[in-house]
C-alpha positions in Angstrom: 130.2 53.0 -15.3 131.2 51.8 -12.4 133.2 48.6 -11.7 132.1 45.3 -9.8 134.5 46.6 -7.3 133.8 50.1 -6.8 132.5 51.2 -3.3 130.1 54.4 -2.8 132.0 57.1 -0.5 131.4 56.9 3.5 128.7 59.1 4.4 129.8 62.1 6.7 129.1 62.0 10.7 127.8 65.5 10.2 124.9 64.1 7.9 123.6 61.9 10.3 120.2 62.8 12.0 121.3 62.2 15.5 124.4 65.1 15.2 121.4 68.0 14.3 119.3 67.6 17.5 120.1 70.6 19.3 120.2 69.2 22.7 123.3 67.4 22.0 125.6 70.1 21.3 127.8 72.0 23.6 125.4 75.1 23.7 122.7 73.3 25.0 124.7 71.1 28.1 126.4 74.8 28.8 123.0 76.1 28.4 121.9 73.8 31.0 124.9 74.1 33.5 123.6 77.4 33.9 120.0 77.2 34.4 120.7 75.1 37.2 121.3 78.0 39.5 118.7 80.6 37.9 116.2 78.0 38.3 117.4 76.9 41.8 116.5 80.4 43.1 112.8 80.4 42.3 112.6 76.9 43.7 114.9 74.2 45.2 112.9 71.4 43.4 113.2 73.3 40.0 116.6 73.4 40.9 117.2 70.3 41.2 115.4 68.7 38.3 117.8 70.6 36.8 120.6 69.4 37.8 119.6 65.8 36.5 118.9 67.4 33.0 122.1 68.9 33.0 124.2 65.5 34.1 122.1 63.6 31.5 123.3 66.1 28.9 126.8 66.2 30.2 127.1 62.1 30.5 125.3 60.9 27.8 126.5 60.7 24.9 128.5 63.8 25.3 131.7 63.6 23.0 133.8 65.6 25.2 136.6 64.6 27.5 135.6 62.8 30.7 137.7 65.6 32.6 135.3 68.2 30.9 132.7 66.8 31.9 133.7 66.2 35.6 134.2 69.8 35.8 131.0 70.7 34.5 129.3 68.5 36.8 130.8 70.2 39.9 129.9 73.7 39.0 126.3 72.6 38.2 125.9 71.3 41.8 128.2 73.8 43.4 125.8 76.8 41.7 122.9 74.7 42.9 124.4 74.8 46.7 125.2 78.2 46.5 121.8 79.3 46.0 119.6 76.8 47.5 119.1 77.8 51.6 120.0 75.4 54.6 117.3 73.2 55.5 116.8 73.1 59.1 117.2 70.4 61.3 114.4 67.7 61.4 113.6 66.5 64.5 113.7 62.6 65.5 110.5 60.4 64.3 108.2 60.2 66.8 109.6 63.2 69.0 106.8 65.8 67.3 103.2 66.1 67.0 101.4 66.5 64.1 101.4 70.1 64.3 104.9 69.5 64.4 104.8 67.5 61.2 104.0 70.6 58.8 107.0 71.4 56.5 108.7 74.7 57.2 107.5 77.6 55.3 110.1 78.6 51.9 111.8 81.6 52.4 111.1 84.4 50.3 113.1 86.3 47.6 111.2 89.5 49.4 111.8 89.2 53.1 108.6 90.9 55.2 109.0 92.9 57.8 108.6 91.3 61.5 104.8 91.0 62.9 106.1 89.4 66.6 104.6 90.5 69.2 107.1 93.0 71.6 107.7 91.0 74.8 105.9 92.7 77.8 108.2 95.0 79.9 108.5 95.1 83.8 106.2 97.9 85.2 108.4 100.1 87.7 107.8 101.5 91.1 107.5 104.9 92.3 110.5 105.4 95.6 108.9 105.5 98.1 111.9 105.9 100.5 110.9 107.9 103.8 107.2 108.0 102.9 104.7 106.5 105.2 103.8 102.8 104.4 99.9 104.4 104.0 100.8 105.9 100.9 102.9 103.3 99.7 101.0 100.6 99.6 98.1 101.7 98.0 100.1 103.5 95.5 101.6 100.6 94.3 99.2 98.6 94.5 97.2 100.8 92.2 99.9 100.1 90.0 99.6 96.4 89.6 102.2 95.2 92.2 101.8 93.3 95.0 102.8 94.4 97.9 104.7 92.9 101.2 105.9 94.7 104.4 108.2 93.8 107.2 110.4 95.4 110.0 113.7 96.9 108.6 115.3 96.5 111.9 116.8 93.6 113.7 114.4 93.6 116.2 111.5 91.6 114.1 108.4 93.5 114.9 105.0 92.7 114.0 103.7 95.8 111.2 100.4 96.9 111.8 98.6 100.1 111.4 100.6 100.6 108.3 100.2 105.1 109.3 102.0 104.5 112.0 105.4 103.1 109.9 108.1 104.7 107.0 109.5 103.0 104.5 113.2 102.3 104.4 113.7 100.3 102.1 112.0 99.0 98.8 112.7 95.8 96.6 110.8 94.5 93.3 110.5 91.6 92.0 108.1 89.1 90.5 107.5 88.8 86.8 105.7 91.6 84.1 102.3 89.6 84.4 102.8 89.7 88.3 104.9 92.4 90.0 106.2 92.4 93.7 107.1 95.1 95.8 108.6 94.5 99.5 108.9 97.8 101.8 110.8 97.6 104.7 109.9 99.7 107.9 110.3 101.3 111.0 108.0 103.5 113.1 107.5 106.9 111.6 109.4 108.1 114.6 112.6 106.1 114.5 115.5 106.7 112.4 115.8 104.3 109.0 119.2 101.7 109.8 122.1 102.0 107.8 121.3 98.4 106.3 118.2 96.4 106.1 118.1 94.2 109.2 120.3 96.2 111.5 119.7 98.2 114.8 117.4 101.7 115.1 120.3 104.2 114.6 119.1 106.3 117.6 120.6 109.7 118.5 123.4 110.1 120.9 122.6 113.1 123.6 125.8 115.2 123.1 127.5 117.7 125.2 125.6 120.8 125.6 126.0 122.2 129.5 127.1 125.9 129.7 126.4 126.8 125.9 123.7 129.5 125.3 120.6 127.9 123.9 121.3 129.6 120.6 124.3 127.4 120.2 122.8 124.0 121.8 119.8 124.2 120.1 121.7 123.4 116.5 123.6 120.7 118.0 120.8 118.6 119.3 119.4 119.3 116.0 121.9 117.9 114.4 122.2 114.3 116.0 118.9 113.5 114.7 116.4 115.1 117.1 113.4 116.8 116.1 113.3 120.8 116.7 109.6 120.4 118.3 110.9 117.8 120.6 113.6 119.9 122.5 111.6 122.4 125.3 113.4 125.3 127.3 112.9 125.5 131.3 114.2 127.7 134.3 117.2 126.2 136.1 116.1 128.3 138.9 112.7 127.5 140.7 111.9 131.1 141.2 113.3 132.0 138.0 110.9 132.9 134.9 111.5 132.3 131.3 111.0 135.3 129.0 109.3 135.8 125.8 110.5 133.0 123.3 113.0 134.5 121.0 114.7 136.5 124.6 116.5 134.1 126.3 118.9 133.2 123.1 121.7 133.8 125.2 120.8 131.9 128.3 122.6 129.1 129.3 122.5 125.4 129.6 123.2 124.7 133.4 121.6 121.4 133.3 120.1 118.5 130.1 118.3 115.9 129.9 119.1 113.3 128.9 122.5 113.3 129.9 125.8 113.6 127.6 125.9 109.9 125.3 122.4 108.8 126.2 120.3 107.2 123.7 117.4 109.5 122.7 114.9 107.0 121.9 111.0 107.2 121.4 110.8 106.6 125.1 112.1 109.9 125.8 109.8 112.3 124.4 111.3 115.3 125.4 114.5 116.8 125.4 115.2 119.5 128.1 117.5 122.1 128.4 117.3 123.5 131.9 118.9 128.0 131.3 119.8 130.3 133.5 120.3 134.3 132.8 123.4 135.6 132.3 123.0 137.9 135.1 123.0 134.7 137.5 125.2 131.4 136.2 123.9 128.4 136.8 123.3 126.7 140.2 125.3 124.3 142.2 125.0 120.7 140.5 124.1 119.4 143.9 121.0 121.7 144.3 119.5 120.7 140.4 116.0 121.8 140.3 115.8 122.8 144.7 118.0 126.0 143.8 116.4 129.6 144.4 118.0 132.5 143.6 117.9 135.4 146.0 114.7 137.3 146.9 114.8 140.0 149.3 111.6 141.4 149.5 110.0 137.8 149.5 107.8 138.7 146.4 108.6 135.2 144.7 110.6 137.0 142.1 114.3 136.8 142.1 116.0 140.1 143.3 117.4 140.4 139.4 113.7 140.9 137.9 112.9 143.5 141.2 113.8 146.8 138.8 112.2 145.5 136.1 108.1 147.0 135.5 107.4 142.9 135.4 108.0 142.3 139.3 104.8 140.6 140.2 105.5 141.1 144.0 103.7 138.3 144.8 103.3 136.4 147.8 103.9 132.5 147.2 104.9 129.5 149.2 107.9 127.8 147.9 107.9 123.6 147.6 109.7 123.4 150.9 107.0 125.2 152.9 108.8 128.5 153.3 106.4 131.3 152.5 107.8 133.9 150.4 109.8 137.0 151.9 111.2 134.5 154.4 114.8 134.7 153.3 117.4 136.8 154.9 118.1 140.0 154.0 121.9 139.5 153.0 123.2 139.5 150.0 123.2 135.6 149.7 119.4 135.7 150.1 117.2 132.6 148.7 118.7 129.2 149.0 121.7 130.5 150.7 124.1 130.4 147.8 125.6 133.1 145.6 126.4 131.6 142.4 129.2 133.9 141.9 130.9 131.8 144.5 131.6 129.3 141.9 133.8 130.5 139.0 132.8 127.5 137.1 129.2 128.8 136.6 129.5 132.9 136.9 
């Protein structure tokens, strides 16, 4: 039997009932350190009611070192911040309505596509460059734009009868709800300017006495002036054209307008004024006065006597003189033999 003095043996720690509950070993704080993430990826809250199970397991009544249990703290809330999005900015109290006030939607493990609406784009405009302003502007207006018009050159013209006007020049602007188009024009008969704003380019007459009018016609042509606008005349009073197509190789004895004249819209016509090869051209003094010979005073120069097409006419010329009244010499006519003047035989 025992003594008075004998003692019973010191239970073990182990046998006590607070070292079996399970969430006071190392398995389960561990166990919670890592559901602290997991969890924080379905939801932030979940997430972080987490994290406060996991520090009460790690700080209370845990018997491991305080460094151990620092460190596990800090992963818990660095995996919590790893997973758990940025919250956007709130805005100031008072600075949003209450539409405002609704809390952002979570994002989603599963992103959807986009459903945003494409942003209108600007319509576009036919060019309408050297087409008359009537079929511009009702082209594009058809196409949703309006549409402006002023004078493209410097001189600031009123534009009306819009068939009587080119465009130029063409500008949009505005927005994709509201399009714009300017045109800017000159008369359908006037050259476009090299710039918006600047002076009709007109065509400078060139140089074309004494060519033939197979090799003047080009060069007129080529300044700017119209084909249709140029016409062919005698330089002789009593002369006759031929057939068109025949007198190729005539040539210029006089134009109009003169060498480094402006051909504007005032001068409607360009003239070349030809004379045979047979006969030169006439003294610059005489101009359009000059007759060449006639002989047998039949109105017909004596050069076209041989051919079947002498009219032998009788005719009064513009100075009175009936026909047939010239002399019978060689100079005959106006008095002048062309062939006098080297310059023009």
């Amino acid at each position: 039997m025992p003594g008075p003095h004998s003692h019973d043996p010191p239970s073990s720690p182990s046998a006590s009932p607070a070292a079996q509950r399970w969430w006071r070993t190392g398995g389960a704080r561990l166990g919670a350190v890592a559901a602290v993430p997991l969890l924080g990826l379905l939801n932030d809250r979940l997430g972080g009611v987490m994290l406060l199970v996991a520090l009460v397991l790690l700080w209370w009544r845990n018997p491991w070192p305080k460094a151990g249990r620092v460190v596990a703290t800090v992963v818990a809330m660095a995996l919590l911040g790893a997973v758990v999005p940025e919250q956007p900015d709130r805005a100031p109290a008072g600075a949003a309505g209450a539409a405002d006030a609704k809390p952002a939607s979570r994002p989603s493990l599963f992103p959807r596509p986009s459903r945003s609406t494409p942003a209108p784009t600007m319509p576009t405009v036919p060019d309408f460059t050297g087409d008359s302003l009537d079929v511009a502007f009702p082209r594009s207006r058809k196409r949703g734009f309006t549409v402006t018009y002023h004078d493209a050159s410097d001189q600031k013209r009123d534009v009306s009868a819009r068939s009587l006007w080119k465009v130029c020049f063409q500008e949009a602007g505005g927005t994709p709800e509201d399009p714009t188009v300017d045109f800017a024009v000159v008369r359908r008969e006037e050259p476009c300017p090299q710039d918006e704003g600047r002076a009709v380019p007109w065509p400078v007459m060139p140089e074309v006495v004494w060519m033939t009018w197979r090799t003047a016609v080009p060069k007129v042509v080529g300044v700017g002036v119209p084909e249709k606008r140029l016409r062919a005349e005698a330089a002789y009073s009593n002369d006759v054209l031929p057939a068109e197509g025949e007198y190729d190789d005539w040539r210029v004895c006089r134009q109009d307008p003169a060498e480094g004249e402006r051909i504007t819209d005032d001068v409607y016509l360009v003239t070349l004024s030809l004379s045979s090869p047979a006969n030169g051209c006439p003294a610059p003094d005489r101009g359009r006065d000059a007759y060449l010979p006639d002989r047998d005073g039949d109105g017909d120069p004596d050069y076209l006597d041989p051919y079947p097409g002498d009219r032998n006419r009788t005719r009064v010329f513009p100075d009175g003189r009936p026909s047939g009244s010239g002399s019978s010499g060689g100079s005959g006519g106006d008095g002048w033999s062309p062939c006098r003047h080297t310059r023009w035989c």
